[in-house]
C-alpha positions as a Markdown table, in Angstrom:
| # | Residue | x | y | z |
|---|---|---|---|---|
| 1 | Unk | -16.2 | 23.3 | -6.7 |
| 2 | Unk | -18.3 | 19.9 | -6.7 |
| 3 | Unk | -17.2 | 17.1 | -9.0 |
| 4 | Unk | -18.9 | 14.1 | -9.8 |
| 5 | Unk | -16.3 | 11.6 | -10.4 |
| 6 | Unk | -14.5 | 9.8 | -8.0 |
| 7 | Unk | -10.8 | 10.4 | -7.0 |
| 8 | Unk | -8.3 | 8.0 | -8.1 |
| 9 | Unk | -7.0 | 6.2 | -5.1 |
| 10 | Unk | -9.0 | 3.5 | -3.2 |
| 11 | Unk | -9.0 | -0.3 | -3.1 |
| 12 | Unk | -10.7 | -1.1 | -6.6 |
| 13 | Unk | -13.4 | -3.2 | -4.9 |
| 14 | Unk | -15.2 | -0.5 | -3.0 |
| 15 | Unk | -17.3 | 2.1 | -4.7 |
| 16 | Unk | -17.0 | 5.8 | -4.5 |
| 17 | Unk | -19.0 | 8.4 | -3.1 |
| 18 | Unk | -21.7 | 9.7 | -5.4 |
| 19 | Unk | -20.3 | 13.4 | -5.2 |
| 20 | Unk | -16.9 | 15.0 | -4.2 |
| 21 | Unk | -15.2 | 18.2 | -3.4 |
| 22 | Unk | -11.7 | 19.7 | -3.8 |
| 23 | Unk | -10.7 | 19.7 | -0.2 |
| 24 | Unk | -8.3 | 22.4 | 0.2 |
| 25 | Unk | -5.4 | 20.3 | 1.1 |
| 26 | Unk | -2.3 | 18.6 | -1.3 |
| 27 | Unk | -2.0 | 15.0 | -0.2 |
| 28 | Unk | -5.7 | 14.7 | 1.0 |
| 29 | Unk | -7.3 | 15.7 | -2.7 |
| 30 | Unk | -11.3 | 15.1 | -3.5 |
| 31 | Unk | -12.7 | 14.3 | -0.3 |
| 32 | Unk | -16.5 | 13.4 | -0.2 |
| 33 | Unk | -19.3 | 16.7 | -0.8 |
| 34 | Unk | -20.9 | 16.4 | 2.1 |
| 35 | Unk | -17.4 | 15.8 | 4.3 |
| 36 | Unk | -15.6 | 18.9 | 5.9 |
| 37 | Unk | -11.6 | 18.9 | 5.7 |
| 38 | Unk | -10.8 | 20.6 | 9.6 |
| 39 | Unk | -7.4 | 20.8 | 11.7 |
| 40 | Unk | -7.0 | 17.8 | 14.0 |
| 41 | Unk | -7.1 | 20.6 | 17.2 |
| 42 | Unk | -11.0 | 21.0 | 16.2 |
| 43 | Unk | -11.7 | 17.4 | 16.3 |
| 44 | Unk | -9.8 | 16.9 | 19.8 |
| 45 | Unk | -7.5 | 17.7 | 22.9 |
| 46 | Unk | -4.7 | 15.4 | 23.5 |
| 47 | Unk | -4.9 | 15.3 | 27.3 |
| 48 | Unk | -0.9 | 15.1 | 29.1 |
| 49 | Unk | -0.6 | 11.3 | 31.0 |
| 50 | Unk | 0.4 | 11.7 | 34.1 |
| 51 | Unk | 3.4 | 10.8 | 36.2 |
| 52 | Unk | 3.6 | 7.1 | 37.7 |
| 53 | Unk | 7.3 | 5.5 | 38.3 |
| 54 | Unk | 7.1 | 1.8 | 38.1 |
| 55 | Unk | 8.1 | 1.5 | 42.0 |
| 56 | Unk | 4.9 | 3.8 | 42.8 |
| 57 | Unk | 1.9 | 1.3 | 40.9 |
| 58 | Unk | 0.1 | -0.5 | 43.0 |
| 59 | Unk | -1.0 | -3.9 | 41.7 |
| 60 | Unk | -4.6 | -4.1 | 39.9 |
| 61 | Unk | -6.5 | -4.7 | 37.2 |
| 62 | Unk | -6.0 | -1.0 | 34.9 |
| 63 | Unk | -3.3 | -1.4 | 32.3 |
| 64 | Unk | -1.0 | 1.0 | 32.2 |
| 65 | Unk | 0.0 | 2.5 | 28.6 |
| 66 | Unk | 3.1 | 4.4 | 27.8 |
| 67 | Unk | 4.4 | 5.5 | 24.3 |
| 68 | Unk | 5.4 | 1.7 | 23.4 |
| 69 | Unk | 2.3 | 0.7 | 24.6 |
| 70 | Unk | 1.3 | -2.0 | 27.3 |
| 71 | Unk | 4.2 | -1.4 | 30.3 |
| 72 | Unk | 2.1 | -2.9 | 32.9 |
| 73 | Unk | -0.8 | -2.4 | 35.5 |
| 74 | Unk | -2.0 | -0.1 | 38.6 |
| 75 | Unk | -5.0 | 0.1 | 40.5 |
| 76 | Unk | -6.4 | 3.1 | 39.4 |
| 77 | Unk | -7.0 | 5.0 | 36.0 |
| 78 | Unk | -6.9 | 7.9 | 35.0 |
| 79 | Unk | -9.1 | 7.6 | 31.4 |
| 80 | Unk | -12.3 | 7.2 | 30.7 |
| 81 | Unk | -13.2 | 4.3 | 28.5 |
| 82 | Unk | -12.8 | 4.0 | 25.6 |
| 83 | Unk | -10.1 | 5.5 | 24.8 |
| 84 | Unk | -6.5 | 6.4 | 23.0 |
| 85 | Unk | -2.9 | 6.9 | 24.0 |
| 86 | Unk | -0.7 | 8.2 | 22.1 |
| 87 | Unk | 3.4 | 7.9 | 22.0 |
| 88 | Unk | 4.4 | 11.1 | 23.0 |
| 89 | Unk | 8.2 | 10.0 | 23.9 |
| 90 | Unk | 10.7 | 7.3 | 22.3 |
| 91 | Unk | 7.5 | 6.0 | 19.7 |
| 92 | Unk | 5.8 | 9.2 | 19.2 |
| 93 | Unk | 3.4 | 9.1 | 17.3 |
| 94 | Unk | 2.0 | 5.4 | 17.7 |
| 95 | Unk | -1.6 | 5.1 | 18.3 |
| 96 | Unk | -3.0 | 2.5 | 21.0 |
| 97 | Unk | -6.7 | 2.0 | 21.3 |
| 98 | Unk | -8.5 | 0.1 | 24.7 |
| 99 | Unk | -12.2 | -0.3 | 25.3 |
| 100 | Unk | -11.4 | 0.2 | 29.3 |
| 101 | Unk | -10.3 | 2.8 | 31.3 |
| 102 | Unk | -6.4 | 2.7 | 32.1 |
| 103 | Unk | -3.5 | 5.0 | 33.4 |
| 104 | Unk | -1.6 | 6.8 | 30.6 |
| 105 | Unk | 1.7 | 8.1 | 31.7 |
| 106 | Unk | 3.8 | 11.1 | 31.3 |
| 107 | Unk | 5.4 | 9.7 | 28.2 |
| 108 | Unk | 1.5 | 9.8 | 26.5 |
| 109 | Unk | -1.2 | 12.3 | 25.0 |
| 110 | Unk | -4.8 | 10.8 | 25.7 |
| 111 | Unk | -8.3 | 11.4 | 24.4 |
| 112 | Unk | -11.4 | 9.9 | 25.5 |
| 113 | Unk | -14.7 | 11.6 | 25.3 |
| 114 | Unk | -14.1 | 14.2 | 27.6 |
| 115 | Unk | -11.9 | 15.6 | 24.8 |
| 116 | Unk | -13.7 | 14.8 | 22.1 |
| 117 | Unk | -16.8 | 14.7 | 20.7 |
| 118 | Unk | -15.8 | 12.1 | 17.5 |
| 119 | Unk | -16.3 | 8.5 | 17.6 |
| 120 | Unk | -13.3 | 7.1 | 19.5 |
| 121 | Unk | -12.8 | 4.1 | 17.4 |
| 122 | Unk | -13.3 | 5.8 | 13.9 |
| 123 | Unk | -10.6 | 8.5 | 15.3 |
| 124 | Unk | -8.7 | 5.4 | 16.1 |
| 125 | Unk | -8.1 | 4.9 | 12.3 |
| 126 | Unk | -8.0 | 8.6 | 11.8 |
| 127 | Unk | -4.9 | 8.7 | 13.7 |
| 128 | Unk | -3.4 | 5.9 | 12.7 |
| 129 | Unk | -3.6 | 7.7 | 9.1 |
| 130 | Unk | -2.4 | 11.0 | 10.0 |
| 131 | Unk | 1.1 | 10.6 | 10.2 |
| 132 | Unk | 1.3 | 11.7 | 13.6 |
| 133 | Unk | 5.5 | 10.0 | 13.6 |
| 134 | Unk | 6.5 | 12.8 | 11.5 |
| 135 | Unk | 5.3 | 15.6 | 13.5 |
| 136 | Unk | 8.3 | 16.0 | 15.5 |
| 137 | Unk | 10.6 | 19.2 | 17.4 |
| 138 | Unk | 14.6 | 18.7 | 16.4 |
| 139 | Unk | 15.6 | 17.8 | 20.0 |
| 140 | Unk | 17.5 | 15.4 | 21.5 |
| 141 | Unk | 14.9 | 13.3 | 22.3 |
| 142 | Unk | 12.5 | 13.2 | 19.7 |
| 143 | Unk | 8.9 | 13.7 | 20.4 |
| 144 | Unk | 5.4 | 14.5 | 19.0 |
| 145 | Unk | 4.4 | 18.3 | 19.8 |
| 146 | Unk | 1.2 | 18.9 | 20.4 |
| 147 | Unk | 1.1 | 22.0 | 18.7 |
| 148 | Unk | 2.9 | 20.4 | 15.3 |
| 149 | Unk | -0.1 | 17.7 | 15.5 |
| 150 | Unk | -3.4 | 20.1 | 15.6 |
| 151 | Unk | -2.4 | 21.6 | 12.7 |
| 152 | Unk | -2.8 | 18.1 | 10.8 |
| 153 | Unk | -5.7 | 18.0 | 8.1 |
| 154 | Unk | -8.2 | 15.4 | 8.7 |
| 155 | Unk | -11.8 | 14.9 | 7.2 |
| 156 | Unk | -14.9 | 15.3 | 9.4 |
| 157 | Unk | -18.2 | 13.5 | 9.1 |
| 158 | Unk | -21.5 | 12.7 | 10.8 |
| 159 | Unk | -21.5 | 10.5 | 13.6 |
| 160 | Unk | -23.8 | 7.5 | 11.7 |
| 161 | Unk | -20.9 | 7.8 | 8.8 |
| 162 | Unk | -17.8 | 7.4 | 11.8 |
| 163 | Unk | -19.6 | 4.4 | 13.5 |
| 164 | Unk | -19.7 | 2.8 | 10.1 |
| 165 | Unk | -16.3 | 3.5 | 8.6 |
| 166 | Unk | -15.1 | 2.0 | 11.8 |
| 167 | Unk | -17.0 | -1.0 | 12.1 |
| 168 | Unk | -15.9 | -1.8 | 8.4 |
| 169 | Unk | -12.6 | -1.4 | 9.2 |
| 170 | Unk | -12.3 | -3.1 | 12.2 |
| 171 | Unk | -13.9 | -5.7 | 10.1 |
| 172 | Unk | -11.9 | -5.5 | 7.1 |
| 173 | Unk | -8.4 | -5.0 | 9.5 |
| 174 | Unk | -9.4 | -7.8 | 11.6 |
| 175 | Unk | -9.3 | -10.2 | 8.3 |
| 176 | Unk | -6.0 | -9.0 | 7.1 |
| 177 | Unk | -4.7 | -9.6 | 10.3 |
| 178 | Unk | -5.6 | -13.1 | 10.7 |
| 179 | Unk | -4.2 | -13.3 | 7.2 |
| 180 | Unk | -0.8 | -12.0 | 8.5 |
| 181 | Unk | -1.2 | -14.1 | 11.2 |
| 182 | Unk | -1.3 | -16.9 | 9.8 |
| 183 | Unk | 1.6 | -16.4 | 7.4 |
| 184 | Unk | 3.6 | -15.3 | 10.0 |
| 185 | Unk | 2.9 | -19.3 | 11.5 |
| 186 | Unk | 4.0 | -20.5 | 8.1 |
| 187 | Unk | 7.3 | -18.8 | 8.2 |
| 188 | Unk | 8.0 | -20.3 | 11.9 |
| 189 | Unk | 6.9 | -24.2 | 10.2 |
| 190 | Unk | 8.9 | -23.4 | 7.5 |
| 191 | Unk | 12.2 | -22.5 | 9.7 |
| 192 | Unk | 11.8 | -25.2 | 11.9 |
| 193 | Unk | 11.1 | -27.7 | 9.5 |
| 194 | Unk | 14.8 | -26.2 | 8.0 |
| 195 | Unk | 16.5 | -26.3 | 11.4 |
| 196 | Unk | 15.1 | -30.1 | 11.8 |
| 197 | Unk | 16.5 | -31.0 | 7.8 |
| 198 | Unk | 20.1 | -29.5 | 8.7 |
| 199 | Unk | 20.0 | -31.0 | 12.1 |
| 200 | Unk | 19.3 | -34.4 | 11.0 |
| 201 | Unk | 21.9 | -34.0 | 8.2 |
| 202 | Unk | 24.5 | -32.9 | 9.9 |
| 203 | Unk | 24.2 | -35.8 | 12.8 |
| 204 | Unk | 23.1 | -38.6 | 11.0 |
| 205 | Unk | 24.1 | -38.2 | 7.6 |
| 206 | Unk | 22.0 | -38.5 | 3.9 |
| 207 | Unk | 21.7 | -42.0 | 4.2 |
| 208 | Unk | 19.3 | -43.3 | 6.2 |
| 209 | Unk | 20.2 | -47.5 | 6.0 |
| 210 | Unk | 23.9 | -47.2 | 7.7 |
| 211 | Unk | 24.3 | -48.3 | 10.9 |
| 212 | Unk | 24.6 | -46.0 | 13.6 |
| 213 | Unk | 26.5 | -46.2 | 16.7 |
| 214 | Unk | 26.0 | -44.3 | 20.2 |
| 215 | Unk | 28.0 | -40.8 | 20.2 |
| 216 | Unk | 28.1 | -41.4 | 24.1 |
| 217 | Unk | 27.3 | -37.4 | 23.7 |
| 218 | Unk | 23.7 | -36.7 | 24.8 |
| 219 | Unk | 22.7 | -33.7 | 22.9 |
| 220 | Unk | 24.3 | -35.4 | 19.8 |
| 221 | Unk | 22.7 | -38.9 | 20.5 |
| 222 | Unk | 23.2 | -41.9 | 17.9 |
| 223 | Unk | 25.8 | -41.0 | 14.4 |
| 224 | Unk | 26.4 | -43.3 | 11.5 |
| 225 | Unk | 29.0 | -46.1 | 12.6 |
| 226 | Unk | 31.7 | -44.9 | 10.2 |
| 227 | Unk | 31.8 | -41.2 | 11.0 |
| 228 | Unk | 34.6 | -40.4 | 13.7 |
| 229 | Unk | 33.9 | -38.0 | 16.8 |
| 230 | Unk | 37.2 | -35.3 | 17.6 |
| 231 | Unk | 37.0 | -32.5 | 20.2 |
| 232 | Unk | 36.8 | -28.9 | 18.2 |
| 233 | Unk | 39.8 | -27.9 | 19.3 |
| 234 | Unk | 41.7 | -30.6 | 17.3 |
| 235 | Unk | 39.8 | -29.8 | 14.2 |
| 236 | Unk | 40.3 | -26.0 | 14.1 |
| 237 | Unk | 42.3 | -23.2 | 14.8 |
| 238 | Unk | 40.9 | -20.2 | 17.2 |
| 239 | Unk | 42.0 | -17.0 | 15.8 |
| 240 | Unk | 40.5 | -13.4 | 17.5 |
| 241 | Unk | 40.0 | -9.9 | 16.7 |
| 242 | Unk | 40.0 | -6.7 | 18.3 |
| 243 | Unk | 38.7 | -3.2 | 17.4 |
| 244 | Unk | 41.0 | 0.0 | 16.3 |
| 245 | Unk | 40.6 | 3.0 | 18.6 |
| 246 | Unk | 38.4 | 5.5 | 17.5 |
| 247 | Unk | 40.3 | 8.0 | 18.1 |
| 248 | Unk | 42.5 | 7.7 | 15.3 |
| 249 | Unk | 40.0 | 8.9 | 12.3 |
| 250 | Unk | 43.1 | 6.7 | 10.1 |
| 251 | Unk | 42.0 | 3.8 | 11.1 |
| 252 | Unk | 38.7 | 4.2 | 9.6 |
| 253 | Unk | 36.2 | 4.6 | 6.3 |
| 254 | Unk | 39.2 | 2.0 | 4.7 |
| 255 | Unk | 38.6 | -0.8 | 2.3 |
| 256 | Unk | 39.6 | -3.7 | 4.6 |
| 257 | Unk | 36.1 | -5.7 | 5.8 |
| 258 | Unk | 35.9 | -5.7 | 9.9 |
| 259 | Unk | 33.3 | -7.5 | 10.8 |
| 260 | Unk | 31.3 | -7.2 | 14.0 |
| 261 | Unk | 27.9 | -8.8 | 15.1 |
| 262 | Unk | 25.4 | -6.4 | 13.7 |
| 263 | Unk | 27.4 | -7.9 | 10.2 |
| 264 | Unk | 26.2 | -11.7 | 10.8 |
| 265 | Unk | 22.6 | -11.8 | 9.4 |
| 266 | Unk | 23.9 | -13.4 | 6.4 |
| 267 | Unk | 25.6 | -17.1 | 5.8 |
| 268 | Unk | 28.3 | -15.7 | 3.8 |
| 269 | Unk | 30.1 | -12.4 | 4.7 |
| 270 | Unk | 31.2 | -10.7 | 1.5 |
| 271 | Unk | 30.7 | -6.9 | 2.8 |
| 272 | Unk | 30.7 | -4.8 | 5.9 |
| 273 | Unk | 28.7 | -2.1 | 7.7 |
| 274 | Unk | 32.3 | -0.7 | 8.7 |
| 275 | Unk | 36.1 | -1.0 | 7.0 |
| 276 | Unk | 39.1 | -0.3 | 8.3 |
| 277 | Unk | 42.8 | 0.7 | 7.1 |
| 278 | Unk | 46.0 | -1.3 | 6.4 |
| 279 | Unk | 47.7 | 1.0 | 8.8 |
| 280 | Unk | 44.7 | 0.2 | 11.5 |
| 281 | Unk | 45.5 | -3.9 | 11.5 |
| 282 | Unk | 49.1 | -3.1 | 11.3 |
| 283 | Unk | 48.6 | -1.5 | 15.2 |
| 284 | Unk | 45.7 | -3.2 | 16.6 |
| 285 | Unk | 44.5 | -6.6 | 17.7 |
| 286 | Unk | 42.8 | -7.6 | 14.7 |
| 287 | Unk | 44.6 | -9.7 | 11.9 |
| 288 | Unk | 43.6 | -10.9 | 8.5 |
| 289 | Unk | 41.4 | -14.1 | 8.7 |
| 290 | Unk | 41.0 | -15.8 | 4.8 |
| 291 | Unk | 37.8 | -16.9 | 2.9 |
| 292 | Unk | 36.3 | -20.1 | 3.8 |
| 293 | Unk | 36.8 | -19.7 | 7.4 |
| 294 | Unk | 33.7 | -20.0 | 9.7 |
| 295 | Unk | 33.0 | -16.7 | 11.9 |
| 296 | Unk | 31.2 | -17.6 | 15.4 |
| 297 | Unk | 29.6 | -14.3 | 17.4 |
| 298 | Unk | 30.7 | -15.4 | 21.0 |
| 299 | Unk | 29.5 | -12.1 | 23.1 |
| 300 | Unk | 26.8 | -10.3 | 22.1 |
| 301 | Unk | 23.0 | -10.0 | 23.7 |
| 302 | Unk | 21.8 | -11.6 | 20.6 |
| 303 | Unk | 23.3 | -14.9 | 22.5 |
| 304 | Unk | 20.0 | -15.4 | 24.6 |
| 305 | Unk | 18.0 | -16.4 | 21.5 |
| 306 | Unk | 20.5 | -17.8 | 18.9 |
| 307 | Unk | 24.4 | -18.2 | 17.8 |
| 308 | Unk | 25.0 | -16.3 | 14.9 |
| 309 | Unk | 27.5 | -18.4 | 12.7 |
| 310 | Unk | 28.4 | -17.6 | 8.9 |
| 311 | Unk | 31.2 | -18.5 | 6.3 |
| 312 | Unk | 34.2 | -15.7 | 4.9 |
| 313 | Unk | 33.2 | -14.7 | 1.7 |
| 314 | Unk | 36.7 | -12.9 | 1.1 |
| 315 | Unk | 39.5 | -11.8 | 3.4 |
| 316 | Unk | 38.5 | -10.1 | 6.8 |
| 317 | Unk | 39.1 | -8.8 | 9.9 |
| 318 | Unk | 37.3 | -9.1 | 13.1 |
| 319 | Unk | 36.5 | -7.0 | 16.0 |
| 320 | Unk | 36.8 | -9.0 | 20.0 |
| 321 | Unk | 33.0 | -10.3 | 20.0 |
| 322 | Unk | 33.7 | -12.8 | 17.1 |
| 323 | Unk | 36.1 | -15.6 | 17.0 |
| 324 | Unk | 37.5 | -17.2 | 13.6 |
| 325 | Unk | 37.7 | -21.0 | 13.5 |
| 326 | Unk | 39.9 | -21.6 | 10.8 |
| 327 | Unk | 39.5 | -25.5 | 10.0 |
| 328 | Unk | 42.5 | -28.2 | 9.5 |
| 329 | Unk | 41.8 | -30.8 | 6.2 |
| 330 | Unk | 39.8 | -32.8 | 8.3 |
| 331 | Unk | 36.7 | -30.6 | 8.2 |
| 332 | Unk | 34.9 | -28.6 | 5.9 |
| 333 | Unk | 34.4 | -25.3 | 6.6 |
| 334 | Unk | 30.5 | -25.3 | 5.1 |
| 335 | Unk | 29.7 | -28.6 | 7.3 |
| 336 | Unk | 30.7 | -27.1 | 10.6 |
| 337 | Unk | 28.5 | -24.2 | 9.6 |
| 338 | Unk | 26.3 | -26.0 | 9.2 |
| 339 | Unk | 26.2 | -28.5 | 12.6 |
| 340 | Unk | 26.7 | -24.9 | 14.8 |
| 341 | Unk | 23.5 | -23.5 | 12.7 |
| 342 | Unk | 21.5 | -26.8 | 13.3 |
| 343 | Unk | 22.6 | -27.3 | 16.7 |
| 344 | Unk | 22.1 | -24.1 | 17.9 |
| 345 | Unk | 19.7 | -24.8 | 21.3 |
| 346 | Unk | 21.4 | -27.5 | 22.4 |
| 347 | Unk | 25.1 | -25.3 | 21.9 |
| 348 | Unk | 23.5 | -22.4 | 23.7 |
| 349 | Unk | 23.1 | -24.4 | 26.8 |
| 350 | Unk | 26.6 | -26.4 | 26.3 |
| 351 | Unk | 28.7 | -22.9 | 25.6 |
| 352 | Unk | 27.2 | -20.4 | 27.9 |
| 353 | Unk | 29.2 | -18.7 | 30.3 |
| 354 | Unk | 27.4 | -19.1 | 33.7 |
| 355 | Unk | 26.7 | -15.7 | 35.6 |
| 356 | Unk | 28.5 | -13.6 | 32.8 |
| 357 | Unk | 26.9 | -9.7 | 33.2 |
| 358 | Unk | 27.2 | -9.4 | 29.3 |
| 359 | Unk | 26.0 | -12.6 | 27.3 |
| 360 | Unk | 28.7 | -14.6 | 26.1 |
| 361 | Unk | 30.3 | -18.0 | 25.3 |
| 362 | Unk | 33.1 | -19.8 | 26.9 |
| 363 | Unk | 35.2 | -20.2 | 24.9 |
| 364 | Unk | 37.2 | -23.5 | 26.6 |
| 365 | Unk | 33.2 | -25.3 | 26.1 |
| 366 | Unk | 33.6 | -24.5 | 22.4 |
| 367 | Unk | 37.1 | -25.6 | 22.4 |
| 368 | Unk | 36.3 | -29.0 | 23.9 |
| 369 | Unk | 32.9 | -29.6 | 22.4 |
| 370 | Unk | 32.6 | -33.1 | 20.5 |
| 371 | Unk | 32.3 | -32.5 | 17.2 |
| 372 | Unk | 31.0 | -35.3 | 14.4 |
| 373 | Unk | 33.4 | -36.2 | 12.1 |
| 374 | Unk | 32.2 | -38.0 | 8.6 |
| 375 | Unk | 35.0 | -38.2 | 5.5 |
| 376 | Unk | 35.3 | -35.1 | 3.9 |
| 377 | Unk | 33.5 | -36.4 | 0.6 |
| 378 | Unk | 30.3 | -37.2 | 2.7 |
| 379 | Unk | 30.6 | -33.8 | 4.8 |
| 380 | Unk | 31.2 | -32.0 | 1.2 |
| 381 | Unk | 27.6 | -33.9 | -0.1 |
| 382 | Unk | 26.1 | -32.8 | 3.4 |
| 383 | Unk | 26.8 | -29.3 | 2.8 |
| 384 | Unk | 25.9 | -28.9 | -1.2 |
| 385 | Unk | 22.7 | -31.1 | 0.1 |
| 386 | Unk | 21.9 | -28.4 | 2.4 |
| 387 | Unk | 22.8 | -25.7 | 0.7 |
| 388 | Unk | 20.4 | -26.4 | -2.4 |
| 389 | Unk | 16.9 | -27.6 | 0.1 |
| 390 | Unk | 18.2 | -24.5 | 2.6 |
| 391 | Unk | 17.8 | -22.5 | -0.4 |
| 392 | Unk | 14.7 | -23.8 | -1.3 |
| 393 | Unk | 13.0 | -23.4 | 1.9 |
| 394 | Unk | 14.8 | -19.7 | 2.2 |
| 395 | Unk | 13.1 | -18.7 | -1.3 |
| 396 | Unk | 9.4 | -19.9 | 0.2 |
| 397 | Unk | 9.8 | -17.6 | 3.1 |
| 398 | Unk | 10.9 | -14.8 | 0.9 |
| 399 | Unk | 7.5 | -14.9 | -0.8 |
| 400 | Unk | 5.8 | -15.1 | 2.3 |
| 401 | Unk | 7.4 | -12.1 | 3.8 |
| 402 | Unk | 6.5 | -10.5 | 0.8 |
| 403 | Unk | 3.0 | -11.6 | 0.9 |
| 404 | Unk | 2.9 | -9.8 | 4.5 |
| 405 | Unk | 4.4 | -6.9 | 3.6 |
| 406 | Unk | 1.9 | -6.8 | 0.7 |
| 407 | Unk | -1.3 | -7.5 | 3.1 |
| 408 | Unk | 0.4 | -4.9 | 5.4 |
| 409 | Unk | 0.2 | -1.8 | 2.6 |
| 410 | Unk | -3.1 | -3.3 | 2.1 |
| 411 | Unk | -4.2 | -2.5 | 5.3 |
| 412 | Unk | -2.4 | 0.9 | 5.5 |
| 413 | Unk | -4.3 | 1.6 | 2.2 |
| 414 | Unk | -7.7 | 0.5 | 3.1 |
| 415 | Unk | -7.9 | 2.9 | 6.5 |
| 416 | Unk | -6.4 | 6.1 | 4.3 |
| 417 | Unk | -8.9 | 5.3 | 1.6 |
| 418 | Unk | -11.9 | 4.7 | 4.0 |
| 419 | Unk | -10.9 | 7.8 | 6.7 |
| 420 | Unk | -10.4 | 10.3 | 4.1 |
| 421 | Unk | -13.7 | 8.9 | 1.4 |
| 422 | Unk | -11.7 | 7.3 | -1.1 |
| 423 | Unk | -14.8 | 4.1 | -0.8 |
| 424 | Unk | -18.2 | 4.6 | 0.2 |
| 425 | Unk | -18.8 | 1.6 | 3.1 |
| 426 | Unk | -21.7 | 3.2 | 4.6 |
| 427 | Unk | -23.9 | -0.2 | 2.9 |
């Protein structure tokens, strides 16, 4: 039956077709009268990649695809351009497009026009649309079958129509993306304009008129005259952890926070992915550390890029990858927080533990690192100081992340509404 209204969906600034049809199928609704709604396996074959260990490619100009994408180069191809790859193994499901030939491997499908007769870049978005992630066997490794995919319901129209849908959305995609783009640059101004404020803060105080004197540190350079300079070690307390075996189902699902790495994403640790048992400290490693303590991540791979540091919230425990520093009346706990966060390259390079298989710090370089010293008024003003303009700048890259995720559905909801005739953007 023919209708003459448009569907519902679509990006409001685009028009509708003229005409529509029921199509047939649930999620896919009205689809454009002169549009035919057809199983993916009549629009194309996905073609198997072929075998090629790493050890095996010989060096050359054809990029070689596997399900992630990009994995590196070979002198030979075995596509015709252009053409798509898609995950078949680990990502299944994601969709790669390249205007030149290249070598798919045995973790791919391919299609190029050999197997079919569509435009390649229009089924490019047609793909990417169809939801081809969820088409999965229950297997140990999770995969896309092929079989599970042709059975997908996609909308077929005339060559002229495909050539156009895709040039608009590369078009249209291309715009949001340098959108994205450039928020994504705002977020990376807007962190290191916060590591630079903390950083400043935390070596050289709020006021910028008192005199300085040399730290005779280089990483830490010149601090105020007044503020004092004391190995960590002398300042706090190193206190460990250690994990329960797993064997003993007791020591688990408790109400006592344990805290490993995956747990420090935050500034203050109030909850935890995993709890453990009274009965669980009582016979392992791991004690009782109190609020207001600062928790350091010293082995973990996340060590390559950054020290994850954060204040107790409440009473914890820890596993053997963190270490407690549990700080004498000298310091406050929210300052030293504070100087690891803001200090964080030039610590990397000062704690590292040289030639260590498993990314960690050494712990005697913490220990003995020189750590600024103001009165405990001033480092109490440094840390309210940071803690209101952190928050600030924090709330700013909340909205921008929000603003991407909103361009991003944007995008997902401009190639669904153009590859299945939500809009008209043949003009």
């Amino acid at each position: 039956m023919t209708s003459h209204h448009a569907p519902e969906s679509g990006p409001r600034r685009f028009k509708p077709y003229p005409v529509y049809k029921d199509s047939g199928v649930e999620w896919l609704g009205e689809i454009p009268a002169h549009w035919d709604p057809l199983k993916l396996k009549r629009v194309c074959t996905f073609a198997y990649g072929d075998s090629l260990a790493s050890e095996a490619r010989v060096d050359g100009d054809v990029e070689v695809y596997g399900s992630n994408g990009l994995v590196g180069s070979h002198e030979r191809a075995n596509t015709l351009a252009p053409c798509l790859v898609i995950g078949r193994k680990g990502s299944f499901g994601k969709v790669n497009f390249s205007p030149r030939p290249v070598f798919a491997i045995d973790t791919t499908f391919f299609v190029d026009r050999r197997f079919t007769r569509a435009d390649i870049r229009w089924f490019y978005y047609v793909l990417t649309n169809a939801r081809l992630d969820s088409a999965t066997k229950d297997s140990a490794i999770p995969g896309l079958d092929r079989e599970d995919a042709y059975v997908r319901d996609v909308c077929l129209c005339s060559p002229d129509e495909q050539r156009a849908i895709a040039a608009f959305l590369d078009r249209e995609t291309a715009r949001l993306d340098a959108l994205v783009a450039k928020k994504e640059r705002l977020i990376e101004l807007l962190q290191e304009k916060r590591t630079a404020l903390i950083t400043r803060a935390v070596t050289k105080g709020l006021d910028p008129t008192v005199p300085m004197k040399d730290s005779g540190v280089e990483w830490l350079g010149e601090i105020p005259a007044a503020w004092g300079l004391k190995r960590l070690k002398r300042i706090v307390q190193f206190r460990g952890g250690g994990t329960p075996t797993k064997d003993n189902l007791e020591y688990w699902c408790g109400e006592i926070p344990w805290v490993s790495p995956k747990d420090m994403k935050v500034s203050v640790v109030l909850d935890t992915e995993d709890k453990i048992t009274a009965q669980a400290v009582h016979d392992s490693a791991t004690k009782p550390v109190p609020a207001g303590v600062v928790l350091l991540v010293v082995r973990s791979g996340i060590l390559a890029r950054s020290i994850p540091v954060a204040l107790t919230g409440r009473e914890v425990t820890l596993n053997q990858d963190l270490k407690a520093l549990v700080p004498s009346h000298e310091l406050v706990p929210e300052y030293l927080m504070y100087l690891i966060s803001g200090m964080q390259r030039e610590l990397l390079v000062e704690w590292k533990k040289e030639g260590a298989t498993v990314e960690s710090l050494e712990l005697e370089l913490v220990a003995n690192t020189p750590t600024p010293l103001p009165a405990t008024a001033e480092q109490r003003a440094i840390a309210a100081f940071l803690d209101r303009e952190t928050a600030r700048i924090d709330a700013l890259v909340a909205k921008v992340r929000d603003a991407i995720d909103r361009l991003r559905e944007l995008r997902t909801a401009l190639i669904s509404a153009a590859v299945t005739g939500k809009i008209d953007v043949r003009e």
